[in-house]
C-alpha positions in Angstrom: -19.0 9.1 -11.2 -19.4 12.3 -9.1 -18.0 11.9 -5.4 -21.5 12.2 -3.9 -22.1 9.2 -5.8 -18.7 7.1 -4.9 -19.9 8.0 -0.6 -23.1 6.6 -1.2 -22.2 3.2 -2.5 -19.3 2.9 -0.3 -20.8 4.1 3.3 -23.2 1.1 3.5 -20.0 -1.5 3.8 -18.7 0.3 6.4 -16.4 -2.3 8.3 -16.7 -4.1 11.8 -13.7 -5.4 13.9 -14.6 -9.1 13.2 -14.9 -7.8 9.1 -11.4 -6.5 9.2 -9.6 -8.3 6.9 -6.9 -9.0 4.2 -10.1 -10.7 2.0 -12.6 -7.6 2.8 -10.3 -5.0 2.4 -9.6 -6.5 -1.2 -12.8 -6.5 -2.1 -13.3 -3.0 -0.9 -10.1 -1.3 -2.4 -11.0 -3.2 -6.1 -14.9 -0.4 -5.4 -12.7 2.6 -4.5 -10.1 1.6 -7.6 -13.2 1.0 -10.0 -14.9 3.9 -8.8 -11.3 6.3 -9.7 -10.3 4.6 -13.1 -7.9 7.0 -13.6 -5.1 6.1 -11.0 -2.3 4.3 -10.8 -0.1 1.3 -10.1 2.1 2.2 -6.8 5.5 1.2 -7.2 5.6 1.8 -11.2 2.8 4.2 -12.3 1.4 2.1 -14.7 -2.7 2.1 -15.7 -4.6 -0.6 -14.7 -8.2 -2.1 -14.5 -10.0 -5.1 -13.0 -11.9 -7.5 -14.5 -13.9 -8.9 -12.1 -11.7 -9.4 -8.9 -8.8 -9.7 -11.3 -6.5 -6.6 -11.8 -4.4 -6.3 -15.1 -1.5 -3.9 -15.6 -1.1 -1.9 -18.8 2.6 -2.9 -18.9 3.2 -0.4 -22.2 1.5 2.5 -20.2 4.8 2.4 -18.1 7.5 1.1 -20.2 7.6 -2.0 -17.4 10.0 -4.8 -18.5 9.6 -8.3 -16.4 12.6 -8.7 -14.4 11.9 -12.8 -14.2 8.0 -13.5 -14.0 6.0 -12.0 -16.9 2.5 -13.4 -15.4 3.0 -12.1 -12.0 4.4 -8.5 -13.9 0.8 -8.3 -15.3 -1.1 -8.8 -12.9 -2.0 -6.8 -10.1 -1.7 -7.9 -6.0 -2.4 -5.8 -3.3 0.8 -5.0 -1.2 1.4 -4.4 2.2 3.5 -0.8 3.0 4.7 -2.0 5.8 5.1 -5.5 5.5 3.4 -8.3 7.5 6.3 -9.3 9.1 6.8 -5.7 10.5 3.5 -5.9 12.6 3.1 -9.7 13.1 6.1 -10.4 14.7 4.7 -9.0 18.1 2.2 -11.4 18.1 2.1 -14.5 20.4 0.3 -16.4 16.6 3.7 -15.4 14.5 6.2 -16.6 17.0 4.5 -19.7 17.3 4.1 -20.4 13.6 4.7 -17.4 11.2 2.0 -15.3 9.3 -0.1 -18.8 8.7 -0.5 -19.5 12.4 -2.0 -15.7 12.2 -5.0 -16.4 10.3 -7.6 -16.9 12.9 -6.2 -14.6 15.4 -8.3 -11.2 15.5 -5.3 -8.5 16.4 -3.0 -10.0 13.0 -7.0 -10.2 11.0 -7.2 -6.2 11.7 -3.6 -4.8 10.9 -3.5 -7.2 7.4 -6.5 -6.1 6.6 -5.6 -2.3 6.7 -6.7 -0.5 3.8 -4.6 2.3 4.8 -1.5 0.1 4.6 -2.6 -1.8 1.1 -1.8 -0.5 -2.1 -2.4 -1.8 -5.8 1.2 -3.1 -7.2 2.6 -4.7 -9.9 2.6 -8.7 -8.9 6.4 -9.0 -9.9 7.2 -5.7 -7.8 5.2 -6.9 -5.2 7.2 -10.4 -4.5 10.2 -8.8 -5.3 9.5 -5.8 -2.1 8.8 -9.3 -0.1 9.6 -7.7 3.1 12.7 -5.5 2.8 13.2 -2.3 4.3 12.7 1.0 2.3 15.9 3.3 1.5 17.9 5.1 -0.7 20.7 3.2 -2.6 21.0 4.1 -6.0 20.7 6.6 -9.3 20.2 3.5 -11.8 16.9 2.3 -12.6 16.6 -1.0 -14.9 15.4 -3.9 -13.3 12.2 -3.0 -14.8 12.4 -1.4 -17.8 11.4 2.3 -17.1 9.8 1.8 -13.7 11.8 3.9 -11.4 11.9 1.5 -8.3 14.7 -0.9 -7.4 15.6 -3.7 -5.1 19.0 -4.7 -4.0 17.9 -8.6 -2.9 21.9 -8.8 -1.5 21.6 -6.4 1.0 17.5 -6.5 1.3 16.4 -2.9 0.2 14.0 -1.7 -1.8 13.5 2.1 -3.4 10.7 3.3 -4.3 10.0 6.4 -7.3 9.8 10.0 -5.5 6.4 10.4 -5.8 5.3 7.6 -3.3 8.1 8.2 -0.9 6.0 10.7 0.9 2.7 8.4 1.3 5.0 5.6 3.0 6.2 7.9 5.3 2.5 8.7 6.5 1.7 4.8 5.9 4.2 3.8 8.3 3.3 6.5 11.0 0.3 6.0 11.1 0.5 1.9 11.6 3.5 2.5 14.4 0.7 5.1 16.0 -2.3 3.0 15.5 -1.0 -0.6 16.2 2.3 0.2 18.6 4.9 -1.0 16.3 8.0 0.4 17.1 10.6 2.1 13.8 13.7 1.8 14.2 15.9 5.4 14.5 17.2 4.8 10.6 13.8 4.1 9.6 11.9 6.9 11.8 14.6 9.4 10.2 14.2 8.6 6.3 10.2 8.6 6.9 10.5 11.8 8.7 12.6 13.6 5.5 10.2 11.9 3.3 7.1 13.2 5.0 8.3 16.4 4.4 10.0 16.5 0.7 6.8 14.8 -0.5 3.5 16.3 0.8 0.0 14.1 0.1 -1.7 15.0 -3.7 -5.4 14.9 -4.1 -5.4 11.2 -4.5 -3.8 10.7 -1.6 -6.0 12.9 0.6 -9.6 11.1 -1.5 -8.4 8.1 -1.0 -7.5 8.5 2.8 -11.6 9.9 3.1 -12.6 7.5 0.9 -11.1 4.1 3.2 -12.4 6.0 6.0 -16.1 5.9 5.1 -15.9 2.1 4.5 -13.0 1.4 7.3 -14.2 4.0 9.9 -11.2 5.9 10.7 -8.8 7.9 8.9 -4.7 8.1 8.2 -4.1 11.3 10.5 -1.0 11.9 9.3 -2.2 12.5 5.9 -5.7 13.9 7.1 -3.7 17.1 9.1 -2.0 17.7 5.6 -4.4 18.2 3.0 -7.0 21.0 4.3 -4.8 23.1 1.0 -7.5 21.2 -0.7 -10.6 22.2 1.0 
């Protein structure tokens, strides 16, 4: 499907405050996935496709091994960069009662349902990032058969393959900038090294447009990067 095409069915969704959601943003992401068959899983770089709402990984495309839960490995989920934890925690809704006391309250609604923080991830992967912090701890990759991510669940660290390192740097920019959540010195250093070692592809920079039609704003930290492209 031409891009012309893709703007065109996407524009006419374009989101509200009240329809800023996890649920809406899933829905819209599955359009924008459907509409570019040909990319990949985040954490693994495996194919996948949806059937329905459902998304199913192509485990062989990858060489992905389950670690522990082979129907969560082939499945897809939609995982949150920075984690919920990261930008709930400043509400008065998490103190009181965690990310389920957050449901109806309107700030927590709009930074889950961020497309620009969402990606599509293996299910396994996904529950096994749970919430740990991104860095750099090791040269051995076999938790998951060829995928070349890794999570140390003693010390709560997860790394991911090179070629994403560079769009969590600009994810987690741009949800400190947007929704004033605060990084911490180590973590504002390695997404600072990463934004530079590992500028945005072309998916990167149609997928940031792409959100932005349905969404209404833009990732500027990927935006100001890709005009190589125009």
């Amino acid at each position: 499907m031409k891009k012309s095409l893709i703007a065109l069915i996407l524009i006419p969704f374009l989101a509200t405050s009240a329809q800023q959601n996890f649920n809406y943003a899933k829905v819209q992401l599955i359009k924008i996935y459907q509409s570019n068959p040909a990319q990949k899983e985040f954490y693994c770089d495996c194919d996948f496709n949806f059937n329905g709402k459902k998304g199913v990984v192509d485990l062989d495309s990858c060489g992905y091994q389950a670690r522990k839960n082979q129907n969560r490995a082939e499945r897809i989920e939609w995982e949150h960069v920075m984690p919920a934890e990261n930008f709930g925690r400043q509400l008065q809704c998490w103190k009181q009662g965690g990310r389920k006391n957050c449901k109806k309250d309107t700030a927590f609604n709009k930074m889950e349902g961020d497309m620009h923080n969402l990606q599509p991830s293996i299910g396994e992967v996904n529950g096994d990032r749970s919430n740990y912090s991104y860095s750099l701890f090791t040269k051995i990759f076999n938790q998951y058969g060829q995928c070349q991510s890794a999570v140390d669940f003693k010390y709560r660290q997860f790394q991911p393959r090179d070629e994403i390192r560079g769009m969590i740097a600009r994810t987690y920019f741009y949800m400190s900038g947007k929704y004033n959540i605060s990084l911490s010195k180590q973590s504002k250093q390695l997404m600072t090294a990463w934004d530079k070692m590992y500028p945005p592809n072309r998916w990167e920079c149609e997928r940031n447009k792409l959100i932005k039609q349905i969404q209404g704003n833009d990732n500027q930290f990927i935006t100001e990067q890709c005009q190589r492209f125009n």
